[in-house]
mmCIF file of the N, C-alpha and C atoms, coordinates in Angstrom:
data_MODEL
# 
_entry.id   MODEL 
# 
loop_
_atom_site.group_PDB 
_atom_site.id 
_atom_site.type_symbol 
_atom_site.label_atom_id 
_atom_site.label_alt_id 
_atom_site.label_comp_id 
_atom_site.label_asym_id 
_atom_site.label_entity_id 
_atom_site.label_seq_id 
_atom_site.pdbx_PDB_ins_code 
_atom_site.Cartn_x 
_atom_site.Cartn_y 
_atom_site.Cartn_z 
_atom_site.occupancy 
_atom_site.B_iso_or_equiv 
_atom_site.pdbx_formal_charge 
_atom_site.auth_seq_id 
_atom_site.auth_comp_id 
_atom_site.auth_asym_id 
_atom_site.auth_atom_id 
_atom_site.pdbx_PDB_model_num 
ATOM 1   N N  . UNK A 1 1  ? -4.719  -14.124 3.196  1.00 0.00 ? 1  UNK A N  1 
ATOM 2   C CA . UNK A 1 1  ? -4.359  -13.111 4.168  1.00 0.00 ? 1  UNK A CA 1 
ATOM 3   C C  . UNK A 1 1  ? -5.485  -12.094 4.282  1.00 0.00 ? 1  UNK A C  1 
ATOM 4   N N  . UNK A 1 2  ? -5.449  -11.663 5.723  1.00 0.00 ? 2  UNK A N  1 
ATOM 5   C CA . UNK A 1 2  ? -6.699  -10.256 5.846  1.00 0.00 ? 2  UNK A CA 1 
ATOM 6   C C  . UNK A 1 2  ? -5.935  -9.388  5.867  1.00 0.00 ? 2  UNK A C  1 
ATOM 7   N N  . UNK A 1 3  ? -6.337  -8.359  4.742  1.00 0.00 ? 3  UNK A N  1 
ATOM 8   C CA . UNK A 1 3  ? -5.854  -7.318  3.869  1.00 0.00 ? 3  UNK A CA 1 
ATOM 9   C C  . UNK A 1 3  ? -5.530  -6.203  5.280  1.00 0.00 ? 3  UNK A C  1 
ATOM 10  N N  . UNK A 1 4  ? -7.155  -5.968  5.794  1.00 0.00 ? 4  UNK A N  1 
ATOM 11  C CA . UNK A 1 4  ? -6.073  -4.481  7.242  1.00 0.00 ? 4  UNK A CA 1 
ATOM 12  C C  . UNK A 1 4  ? -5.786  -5.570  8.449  1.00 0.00 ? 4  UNK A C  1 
ATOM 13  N N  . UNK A 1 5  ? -5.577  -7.156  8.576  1.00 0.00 ? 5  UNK A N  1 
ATOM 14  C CA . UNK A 1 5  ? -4.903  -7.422  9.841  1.00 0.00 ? 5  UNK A CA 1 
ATOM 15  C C  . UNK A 1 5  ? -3.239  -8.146  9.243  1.00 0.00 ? 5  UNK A C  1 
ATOM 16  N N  . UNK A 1 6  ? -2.949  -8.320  8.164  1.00 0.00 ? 6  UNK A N  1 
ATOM 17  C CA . UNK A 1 6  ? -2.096  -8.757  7.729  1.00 0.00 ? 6  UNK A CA 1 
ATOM 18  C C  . UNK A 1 6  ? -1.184  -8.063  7.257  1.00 0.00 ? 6  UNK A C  1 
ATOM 19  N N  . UNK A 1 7  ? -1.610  -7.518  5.675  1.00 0.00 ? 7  UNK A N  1 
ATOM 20  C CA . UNK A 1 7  ? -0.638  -6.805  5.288  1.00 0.00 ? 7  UNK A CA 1 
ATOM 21  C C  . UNK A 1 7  ? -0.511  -5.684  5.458  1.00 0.00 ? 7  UNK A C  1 
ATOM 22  N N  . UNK A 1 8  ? -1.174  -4.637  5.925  1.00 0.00 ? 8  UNK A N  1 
ATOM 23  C CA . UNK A 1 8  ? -1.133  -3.606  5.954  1.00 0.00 ? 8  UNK A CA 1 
ATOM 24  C C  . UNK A 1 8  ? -0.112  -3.730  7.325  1.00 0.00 ? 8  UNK A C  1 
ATOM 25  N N  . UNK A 1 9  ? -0.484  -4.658  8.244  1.00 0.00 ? 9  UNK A N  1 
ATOM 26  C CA . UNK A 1 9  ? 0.432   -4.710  9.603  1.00 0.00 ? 9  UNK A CA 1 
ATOM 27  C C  . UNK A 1 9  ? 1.572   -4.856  9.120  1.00 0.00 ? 9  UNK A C  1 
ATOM 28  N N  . UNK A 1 10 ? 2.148   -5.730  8.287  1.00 0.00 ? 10 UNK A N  1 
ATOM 29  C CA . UNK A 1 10 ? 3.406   -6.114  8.156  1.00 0.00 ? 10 UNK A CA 1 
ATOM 30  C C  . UNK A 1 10 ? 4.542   -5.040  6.883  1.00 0.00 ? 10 UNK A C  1 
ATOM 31  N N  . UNK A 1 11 ? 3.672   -4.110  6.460  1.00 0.00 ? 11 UNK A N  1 
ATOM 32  C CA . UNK A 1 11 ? 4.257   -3.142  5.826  1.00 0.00 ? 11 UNK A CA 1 
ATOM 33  C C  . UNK A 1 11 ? 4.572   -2.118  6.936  1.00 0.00 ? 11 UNK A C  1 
ATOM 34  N N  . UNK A 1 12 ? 3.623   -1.584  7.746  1.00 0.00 ? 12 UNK A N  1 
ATOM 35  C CA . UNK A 1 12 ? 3.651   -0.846  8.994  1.00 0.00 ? 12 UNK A CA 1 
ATOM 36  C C  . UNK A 1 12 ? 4.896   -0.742  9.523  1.00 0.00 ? 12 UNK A C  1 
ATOM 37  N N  . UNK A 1 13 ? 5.046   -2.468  10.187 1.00 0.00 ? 13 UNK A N  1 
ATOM 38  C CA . UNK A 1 13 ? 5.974   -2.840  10.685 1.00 0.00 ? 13 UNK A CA 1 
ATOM 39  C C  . UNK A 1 13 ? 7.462   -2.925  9.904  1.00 0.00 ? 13 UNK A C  1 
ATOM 40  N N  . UNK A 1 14 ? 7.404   -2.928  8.831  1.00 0.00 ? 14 UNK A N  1 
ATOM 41  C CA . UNK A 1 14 ? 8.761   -2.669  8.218  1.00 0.00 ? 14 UNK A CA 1 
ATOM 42  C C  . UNK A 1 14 ? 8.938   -1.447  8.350  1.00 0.00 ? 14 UNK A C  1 
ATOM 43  N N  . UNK A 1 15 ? 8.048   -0.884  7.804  1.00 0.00 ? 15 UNK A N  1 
ATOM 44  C CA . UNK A 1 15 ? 8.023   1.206   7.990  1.00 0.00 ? 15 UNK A CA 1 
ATOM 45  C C  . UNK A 1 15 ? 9.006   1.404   9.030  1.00 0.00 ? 15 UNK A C  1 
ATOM 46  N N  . UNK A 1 16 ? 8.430   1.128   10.279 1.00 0.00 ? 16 UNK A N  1 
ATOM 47  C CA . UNK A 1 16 ? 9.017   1.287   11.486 1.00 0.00 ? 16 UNK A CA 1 
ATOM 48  C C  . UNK A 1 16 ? 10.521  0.597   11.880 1.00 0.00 ? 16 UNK A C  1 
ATOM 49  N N  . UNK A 1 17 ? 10.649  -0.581  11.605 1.00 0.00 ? 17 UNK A N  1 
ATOM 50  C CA . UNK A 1 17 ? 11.623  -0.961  11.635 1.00 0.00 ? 17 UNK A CA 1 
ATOM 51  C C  . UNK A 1 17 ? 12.978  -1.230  10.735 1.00 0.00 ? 17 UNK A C  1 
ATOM 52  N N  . UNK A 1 18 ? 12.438  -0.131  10.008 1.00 0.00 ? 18 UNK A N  1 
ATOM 53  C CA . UNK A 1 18 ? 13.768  0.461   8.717  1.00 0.00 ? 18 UNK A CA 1 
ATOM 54  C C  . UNK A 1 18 ? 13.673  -0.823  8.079  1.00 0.00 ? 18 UNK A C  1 
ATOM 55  N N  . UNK A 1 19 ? 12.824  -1.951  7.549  1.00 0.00 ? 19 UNK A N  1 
ATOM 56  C CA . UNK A 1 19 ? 12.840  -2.881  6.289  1.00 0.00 ? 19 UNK A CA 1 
ATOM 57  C C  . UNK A 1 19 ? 12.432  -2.464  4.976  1.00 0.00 ? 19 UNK A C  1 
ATOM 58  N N  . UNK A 1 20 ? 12.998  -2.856  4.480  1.00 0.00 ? 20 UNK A N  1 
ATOM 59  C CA . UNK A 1 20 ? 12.226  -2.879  3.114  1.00 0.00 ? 20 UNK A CA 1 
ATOM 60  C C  . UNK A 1 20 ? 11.446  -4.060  2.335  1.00 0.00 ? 20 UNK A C  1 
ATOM 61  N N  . UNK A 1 21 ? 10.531  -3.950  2.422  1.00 0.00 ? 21 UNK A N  1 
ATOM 62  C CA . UNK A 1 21 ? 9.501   -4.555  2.275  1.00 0.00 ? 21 UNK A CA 1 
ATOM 63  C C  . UNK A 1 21 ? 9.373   -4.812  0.256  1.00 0.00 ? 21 UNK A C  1 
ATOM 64  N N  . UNK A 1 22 ? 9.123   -6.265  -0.089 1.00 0.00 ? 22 UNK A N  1 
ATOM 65  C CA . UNK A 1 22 ? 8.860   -6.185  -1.354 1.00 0.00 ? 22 UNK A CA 1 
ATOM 66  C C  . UNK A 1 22 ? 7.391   -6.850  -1.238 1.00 0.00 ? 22 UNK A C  1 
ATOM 67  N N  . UNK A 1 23 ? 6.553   -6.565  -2.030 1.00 0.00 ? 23 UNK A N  1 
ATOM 68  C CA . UNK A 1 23 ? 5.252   -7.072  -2.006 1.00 0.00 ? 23 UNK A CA 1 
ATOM 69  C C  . UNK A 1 23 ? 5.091   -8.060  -3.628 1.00 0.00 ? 23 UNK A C  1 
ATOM 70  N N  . UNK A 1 24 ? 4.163   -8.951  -3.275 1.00 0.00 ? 24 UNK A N  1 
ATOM 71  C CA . UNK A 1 24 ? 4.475   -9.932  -4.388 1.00 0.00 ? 24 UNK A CA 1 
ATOM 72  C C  . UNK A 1 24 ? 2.630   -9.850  -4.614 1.00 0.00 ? 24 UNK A C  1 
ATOM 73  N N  . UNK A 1 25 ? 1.803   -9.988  -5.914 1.00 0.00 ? 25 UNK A N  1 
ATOM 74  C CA . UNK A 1 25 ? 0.585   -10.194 -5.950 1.00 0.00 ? 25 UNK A CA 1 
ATOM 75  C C  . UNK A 1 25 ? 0.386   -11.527 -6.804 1.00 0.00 ? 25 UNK A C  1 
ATOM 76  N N  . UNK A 1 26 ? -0.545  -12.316 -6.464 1.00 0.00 ? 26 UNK A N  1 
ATOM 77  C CA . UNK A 1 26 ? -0.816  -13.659 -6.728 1.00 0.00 ? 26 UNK A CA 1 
ATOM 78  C C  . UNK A 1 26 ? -2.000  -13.456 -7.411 1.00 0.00 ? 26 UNK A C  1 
ATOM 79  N N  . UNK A 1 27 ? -2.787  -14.273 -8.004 1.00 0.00 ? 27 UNK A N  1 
ATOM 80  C CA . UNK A 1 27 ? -3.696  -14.261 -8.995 1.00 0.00 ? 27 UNK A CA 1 
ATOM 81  C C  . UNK A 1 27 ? -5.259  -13.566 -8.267 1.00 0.00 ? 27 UNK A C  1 
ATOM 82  N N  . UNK A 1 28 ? -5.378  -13.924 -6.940 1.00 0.00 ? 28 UNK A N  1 
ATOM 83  C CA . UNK A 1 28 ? -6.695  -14.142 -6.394 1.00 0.00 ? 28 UNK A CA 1 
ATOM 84  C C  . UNK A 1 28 ? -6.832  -12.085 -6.191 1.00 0.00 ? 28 UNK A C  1 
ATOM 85  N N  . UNK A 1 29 ? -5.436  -11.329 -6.024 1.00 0.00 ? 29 UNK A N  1 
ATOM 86  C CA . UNK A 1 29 ? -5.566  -9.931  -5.985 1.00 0.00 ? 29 UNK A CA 1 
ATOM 87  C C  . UNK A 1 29 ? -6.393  -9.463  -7.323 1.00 0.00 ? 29 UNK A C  1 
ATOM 88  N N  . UNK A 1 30 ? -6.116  -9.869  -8.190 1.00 0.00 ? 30 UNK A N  1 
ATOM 89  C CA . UNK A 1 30 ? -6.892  -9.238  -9.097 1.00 0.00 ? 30 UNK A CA 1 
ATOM 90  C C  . UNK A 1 30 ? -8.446  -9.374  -9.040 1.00 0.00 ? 30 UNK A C  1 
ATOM 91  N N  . UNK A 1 31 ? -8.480  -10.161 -8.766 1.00 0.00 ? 31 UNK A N  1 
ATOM 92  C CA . UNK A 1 31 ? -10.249 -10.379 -8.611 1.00 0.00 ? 31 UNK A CA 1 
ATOM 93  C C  . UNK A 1 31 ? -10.864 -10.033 -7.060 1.00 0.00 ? 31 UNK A C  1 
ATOM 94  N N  . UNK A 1 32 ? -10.224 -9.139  -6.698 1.00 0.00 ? 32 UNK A N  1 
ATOM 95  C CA . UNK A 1 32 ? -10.283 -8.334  -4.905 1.00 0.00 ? 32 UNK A CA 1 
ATOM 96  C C  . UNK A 1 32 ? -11.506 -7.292  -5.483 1.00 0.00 ? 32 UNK A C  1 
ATOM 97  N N  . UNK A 1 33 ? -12.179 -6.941  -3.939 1.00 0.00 ? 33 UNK A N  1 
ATOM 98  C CA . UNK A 1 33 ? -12.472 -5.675  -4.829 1.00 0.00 ? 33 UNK A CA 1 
ATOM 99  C C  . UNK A 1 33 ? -11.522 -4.884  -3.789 1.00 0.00 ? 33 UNK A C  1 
ATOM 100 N N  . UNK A 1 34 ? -10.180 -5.109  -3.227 1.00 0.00 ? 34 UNK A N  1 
ATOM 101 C CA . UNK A 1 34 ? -9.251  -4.119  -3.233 1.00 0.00 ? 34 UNK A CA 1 
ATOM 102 C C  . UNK A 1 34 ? -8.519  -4.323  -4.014 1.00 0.00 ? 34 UNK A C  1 
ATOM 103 N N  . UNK A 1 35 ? -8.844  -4.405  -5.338 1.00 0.00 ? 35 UNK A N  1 
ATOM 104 C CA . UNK A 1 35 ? -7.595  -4.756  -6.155 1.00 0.00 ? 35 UNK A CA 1 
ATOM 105 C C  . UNK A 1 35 ? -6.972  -3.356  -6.434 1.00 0.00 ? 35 UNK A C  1 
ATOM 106 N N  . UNK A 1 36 ? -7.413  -1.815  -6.424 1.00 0.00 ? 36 UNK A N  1 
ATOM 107 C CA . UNK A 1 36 ? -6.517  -0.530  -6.602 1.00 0.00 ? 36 UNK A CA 1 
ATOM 108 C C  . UNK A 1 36 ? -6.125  -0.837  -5.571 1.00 0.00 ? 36 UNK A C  1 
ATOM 109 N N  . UNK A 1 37 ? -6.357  -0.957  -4.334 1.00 0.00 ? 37 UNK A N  1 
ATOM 110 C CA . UNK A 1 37 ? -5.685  -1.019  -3.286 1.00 0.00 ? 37 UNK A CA 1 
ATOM 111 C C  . UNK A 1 37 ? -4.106  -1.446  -3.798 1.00 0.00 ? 37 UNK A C  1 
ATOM 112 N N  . UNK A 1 38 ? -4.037  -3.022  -3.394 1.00 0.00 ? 38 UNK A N  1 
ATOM 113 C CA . UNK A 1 38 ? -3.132  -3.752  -3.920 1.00 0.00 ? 38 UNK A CA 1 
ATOM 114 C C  . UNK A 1 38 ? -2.214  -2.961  -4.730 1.00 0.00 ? 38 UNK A C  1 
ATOM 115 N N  . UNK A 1 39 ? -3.040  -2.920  -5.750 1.00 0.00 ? 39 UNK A N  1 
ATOM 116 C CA . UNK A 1 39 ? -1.669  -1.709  -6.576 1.00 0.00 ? 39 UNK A CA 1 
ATOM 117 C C  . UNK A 1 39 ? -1.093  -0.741  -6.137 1.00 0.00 ? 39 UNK A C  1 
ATOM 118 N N  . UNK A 1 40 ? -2.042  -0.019  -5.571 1.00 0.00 ? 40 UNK A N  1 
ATOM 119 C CA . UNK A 1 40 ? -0.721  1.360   -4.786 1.00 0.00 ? 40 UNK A CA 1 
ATOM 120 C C  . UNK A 1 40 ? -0.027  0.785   -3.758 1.00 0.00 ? 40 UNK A C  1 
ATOM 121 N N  . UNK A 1 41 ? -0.477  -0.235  -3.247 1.00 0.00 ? 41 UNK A N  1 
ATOM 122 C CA . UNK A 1 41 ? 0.378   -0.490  -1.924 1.00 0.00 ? 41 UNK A CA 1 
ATOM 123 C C  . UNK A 1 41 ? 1.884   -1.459  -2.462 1.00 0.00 ? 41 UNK A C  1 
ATOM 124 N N  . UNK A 1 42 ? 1.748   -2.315  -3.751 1.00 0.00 ? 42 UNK A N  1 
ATOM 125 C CA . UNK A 1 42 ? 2.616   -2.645  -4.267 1.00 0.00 ? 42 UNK A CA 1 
ATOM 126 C C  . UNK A 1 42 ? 3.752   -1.462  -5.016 1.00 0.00 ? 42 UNK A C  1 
ATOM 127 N N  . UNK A 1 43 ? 3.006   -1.019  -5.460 1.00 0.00 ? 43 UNK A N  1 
ATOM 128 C CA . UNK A 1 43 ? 3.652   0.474   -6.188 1.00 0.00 ? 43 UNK A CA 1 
ATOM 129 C C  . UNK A 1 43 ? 4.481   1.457   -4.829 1.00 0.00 ? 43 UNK A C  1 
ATOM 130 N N  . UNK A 1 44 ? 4.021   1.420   -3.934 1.00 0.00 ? 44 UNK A N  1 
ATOM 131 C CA . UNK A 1 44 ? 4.584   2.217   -2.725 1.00 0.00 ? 44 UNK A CA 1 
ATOM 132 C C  . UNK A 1 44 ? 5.855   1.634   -2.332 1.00 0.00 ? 44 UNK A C  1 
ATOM 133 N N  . UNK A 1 45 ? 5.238   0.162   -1.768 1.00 0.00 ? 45 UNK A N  1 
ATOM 134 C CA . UNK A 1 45 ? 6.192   -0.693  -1.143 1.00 0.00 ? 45 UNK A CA 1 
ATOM 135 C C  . UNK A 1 45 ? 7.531   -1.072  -2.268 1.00 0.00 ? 45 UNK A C  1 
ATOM 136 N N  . UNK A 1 46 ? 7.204   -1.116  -3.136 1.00 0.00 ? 46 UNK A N  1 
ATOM 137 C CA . UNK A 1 46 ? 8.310   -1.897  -4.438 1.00 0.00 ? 46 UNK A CA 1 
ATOM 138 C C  . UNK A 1 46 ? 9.085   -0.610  -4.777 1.00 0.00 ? 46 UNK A C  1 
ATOM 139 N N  . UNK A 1 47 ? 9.164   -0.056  -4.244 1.00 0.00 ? 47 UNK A N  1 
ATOM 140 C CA . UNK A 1 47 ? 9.911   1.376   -4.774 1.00 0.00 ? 47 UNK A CA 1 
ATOM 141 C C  . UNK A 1 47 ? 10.826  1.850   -3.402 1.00 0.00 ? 47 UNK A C  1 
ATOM 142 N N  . UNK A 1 48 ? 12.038  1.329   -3.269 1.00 0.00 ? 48 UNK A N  1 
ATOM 143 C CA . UNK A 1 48 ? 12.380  1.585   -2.003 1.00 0.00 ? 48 UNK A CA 1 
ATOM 144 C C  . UNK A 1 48 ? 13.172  3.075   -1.618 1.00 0.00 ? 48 UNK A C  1 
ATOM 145 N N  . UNK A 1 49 ? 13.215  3.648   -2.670 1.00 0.00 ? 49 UNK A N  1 
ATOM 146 C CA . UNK A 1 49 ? 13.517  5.071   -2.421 1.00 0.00 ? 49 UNK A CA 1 
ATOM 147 C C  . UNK A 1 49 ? 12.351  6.080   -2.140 1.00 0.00 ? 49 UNK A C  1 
ATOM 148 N N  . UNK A 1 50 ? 11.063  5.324   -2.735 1.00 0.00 ? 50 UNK A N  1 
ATOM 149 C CA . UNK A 1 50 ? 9.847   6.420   -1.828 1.00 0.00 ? 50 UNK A CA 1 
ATOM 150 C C  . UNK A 1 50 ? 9.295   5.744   -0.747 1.00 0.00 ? 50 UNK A C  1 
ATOM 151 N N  . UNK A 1 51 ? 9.712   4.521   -0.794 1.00 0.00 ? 51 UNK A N  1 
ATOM 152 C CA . UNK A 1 51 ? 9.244   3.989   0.724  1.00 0.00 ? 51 UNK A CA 1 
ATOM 153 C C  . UNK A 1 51 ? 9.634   4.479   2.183  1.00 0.00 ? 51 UNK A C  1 
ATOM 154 N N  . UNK A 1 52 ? 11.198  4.686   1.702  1.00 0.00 ? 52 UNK A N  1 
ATOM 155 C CA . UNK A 1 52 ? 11.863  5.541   2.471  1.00 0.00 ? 52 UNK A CA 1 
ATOM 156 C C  . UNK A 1 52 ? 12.031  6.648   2.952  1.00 0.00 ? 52 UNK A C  1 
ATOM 157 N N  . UNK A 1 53 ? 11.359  7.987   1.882  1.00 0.00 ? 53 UNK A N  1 
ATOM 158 C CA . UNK A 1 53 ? 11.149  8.525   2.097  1.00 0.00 ? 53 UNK A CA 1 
ATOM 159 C C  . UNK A 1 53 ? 9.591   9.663   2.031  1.00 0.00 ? 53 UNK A C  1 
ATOM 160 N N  . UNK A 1 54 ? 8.704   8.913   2.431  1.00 0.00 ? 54 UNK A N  1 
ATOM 161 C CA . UNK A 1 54 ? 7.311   9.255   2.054  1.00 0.00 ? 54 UNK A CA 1 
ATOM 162 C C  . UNK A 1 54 ? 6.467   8.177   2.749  1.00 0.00 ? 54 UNK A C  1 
ATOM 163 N N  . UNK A 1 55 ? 5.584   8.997   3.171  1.00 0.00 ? 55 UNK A N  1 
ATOM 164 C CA . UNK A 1 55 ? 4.267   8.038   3.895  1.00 0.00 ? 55 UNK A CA 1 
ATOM 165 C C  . UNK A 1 55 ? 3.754   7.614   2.760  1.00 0.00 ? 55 UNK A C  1 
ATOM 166 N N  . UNK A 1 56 ? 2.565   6.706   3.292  1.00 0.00 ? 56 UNK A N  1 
ATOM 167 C CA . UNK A 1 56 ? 1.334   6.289   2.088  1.00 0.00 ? 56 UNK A CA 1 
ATOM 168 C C  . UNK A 1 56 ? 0.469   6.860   1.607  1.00 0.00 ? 56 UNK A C  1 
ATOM 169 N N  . UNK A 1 57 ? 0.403   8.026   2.374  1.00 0.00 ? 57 UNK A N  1 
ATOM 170 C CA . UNK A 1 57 ? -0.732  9.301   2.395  1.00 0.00 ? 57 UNK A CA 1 
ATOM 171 C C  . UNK A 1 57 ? -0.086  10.320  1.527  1.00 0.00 ? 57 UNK A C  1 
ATOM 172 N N  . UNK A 1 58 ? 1.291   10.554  1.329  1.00 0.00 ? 58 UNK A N  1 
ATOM 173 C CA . UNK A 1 58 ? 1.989   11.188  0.835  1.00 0.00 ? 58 UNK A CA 1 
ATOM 174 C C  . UNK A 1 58 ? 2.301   10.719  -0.341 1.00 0.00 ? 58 UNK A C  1 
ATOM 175 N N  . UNK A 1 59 ? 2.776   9.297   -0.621 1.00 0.00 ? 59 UNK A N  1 
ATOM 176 C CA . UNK A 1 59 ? 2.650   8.779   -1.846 1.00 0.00 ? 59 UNK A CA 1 
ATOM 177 C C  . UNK A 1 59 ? 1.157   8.636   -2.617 1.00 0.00 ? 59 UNK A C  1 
ATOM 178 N N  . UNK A 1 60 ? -0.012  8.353   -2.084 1.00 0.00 ? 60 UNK A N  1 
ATOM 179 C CA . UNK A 1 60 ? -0.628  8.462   -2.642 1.00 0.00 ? 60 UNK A CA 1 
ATOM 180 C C  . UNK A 1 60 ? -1.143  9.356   -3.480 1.00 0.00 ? 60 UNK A C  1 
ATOM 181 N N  . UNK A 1 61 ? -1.289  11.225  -3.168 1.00 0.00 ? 61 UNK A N  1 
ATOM 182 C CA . UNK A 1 61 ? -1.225  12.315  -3.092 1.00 0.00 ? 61 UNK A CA 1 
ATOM 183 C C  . UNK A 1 61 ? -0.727  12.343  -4.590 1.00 0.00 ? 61 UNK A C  1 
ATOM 184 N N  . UNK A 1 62 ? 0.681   11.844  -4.688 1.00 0.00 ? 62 UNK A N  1 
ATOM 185 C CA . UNK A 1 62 ? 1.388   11.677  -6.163 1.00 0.00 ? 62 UNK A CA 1 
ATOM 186 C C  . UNK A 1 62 ? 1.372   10.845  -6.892 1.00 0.00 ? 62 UNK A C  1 
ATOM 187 N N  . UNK A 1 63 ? 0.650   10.013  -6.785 1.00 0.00 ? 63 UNK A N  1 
ATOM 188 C CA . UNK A 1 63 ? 0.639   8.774   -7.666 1.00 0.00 ? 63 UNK A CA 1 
ATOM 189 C C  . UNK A 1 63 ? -0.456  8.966   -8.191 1.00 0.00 ? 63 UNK A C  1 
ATOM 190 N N  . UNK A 1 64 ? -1.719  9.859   -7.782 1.00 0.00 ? 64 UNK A N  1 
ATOM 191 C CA . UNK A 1 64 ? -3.512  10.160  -8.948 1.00 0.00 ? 64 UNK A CA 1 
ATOM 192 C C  . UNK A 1 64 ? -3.880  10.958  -8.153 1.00 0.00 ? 64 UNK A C  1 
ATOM 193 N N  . UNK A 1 65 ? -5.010  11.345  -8.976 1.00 0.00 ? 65 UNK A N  1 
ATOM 194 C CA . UNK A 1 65 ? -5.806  12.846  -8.975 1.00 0.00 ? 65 UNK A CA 1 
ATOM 195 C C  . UNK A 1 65 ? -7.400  12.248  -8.282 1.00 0.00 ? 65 UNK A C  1 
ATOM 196 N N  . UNK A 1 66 ? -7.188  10.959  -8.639 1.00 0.00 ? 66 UNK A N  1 
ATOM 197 C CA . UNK A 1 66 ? -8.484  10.325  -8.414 1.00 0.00 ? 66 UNK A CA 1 
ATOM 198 C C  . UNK A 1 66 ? -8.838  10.575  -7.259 1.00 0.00 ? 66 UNK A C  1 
ATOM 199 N N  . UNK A 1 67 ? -9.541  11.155  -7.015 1.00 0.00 ? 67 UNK A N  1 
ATOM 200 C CA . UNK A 1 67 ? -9.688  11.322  -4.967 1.00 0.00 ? 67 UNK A CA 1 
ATOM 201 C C  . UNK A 1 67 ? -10.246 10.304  -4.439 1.00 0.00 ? 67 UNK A C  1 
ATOM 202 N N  . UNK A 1 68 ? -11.577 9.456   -5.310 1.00 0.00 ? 68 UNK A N  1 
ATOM 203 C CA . UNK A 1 68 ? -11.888 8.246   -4.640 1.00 0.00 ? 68 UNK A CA 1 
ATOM 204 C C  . UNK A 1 68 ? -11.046 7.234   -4.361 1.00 0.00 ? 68 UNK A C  1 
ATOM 205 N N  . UNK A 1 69 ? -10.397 7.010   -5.423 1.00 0.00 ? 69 UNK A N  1 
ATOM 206 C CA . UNK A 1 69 ? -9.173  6.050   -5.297 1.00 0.00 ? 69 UNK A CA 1 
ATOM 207 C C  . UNK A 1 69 ? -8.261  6.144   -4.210 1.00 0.00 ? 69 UNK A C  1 
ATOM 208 N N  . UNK A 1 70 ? -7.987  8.007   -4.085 1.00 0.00 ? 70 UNK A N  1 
ATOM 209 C CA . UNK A 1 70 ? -7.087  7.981   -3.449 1.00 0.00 ? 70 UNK A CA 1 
ATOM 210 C C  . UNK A 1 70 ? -7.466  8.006   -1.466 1.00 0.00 ? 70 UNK A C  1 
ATOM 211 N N  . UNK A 1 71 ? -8.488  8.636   -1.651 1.00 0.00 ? 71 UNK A N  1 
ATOM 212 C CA . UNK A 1 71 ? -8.988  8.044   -0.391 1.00 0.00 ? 71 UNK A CA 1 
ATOM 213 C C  . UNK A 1 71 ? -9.845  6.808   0.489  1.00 0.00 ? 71 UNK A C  1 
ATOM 214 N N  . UNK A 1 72 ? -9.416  6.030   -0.858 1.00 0.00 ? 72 UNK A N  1 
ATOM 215 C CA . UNK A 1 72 ? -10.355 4.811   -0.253 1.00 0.00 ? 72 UNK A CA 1 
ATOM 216 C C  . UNK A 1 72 ? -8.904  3.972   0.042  1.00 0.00 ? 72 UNK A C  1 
ATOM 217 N N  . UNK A 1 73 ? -7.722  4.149   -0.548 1.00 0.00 ? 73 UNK A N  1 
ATOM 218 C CA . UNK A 1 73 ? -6.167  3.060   -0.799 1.00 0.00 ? 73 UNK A CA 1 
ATOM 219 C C  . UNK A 1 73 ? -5.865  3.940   1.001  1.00 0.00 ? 73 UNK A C  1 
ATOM 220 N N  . UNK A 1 74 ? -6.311  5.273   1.298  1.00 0.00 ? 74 UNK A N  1 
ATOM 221 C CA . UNK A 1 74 ? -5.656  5.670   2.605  1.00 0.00 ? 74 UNK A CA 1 
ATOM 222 C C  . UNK A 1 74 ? -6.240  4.809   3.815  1.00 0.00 ? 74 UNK A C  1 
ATOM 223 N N  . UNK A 1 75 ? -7.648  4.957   3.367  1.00 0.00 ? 75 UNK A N  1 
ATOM 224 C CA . UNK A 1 75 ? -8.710  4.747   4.224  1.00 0.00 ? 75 UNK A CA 1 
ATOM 225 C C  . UNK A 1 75 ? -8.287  2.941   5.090  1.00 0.00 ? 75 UNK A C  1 
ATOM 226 N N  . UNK A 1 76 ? -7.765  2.210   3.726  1.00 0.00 ? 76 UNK A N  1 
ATOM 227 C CA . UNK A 1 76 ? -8.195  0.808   3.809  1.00 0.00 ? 76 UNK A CA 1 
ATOM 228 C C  . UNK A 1 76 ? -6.405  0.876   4.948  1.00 0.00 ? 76 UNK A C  1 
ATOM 229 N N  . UNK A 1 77 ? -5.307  1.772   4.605  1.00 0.00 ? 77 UNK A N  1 
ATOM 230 C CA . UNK A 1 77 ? -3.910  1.744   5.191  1.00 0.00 ? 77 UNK A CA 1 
ATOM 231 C C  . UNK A 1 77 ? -4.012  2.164   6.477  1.00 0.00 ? 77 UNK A C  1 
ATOM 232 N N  . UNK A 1 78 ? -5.317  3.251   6.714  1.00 0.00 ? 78 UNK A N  1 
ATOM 233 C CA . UNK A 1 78 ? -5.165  3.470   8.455  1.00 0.00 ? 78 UNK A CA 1 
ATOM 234 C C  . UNK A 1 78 ? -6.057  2.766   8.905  1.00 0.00 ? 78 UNK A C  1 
ATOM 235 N N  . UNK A 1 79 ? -6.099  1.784   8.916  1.00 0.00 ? 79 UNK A N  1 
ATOM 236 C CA . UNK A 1 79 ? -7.516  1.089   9.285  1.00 0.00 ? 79 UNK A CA 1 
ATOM 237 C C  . UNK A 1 79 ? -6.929  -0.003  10.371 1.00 0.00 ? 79 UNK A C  1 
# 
């Protein structure tokens, strides 16, 4: 899958259409170099009480201090 034409679309699209979305990671994520990615977006999505209520920009914000991290996991979600 292409990471901003795939999944990021199909989380979007749950966003919007009140789903809840579970995200599953397979072996080849770890060896990404979005592999932080992957994690916050699993960590976001797998949590359906902040999915619900909190953007990705907003969850991210609370989930690290890291600013690179945290603006590169936004960067790759509005893309």
């Amino acid at each position: 899958m292409d990471i901003e034409k795939d999944v990021v679309y199909r989380v979007k699209w749950c966003k919007e259409n009140n789903v809840l979305p579970y995200l599953m990671r397979d072996h080849s994520c770890w060896k990404s170099k979005h592999r932080e990615f992957y994690i916050d977006l699993c960590a976001y999505c797998n949590q359906p009480s902040i999915f619900k209520k909190m953007t990705f920009k907003e969850f991210m914000g609370k989930r690290t201090n890291n600013l690179e991290r945290r603006k590169s996991s936004i960067k790759l979600y509005t893309l």
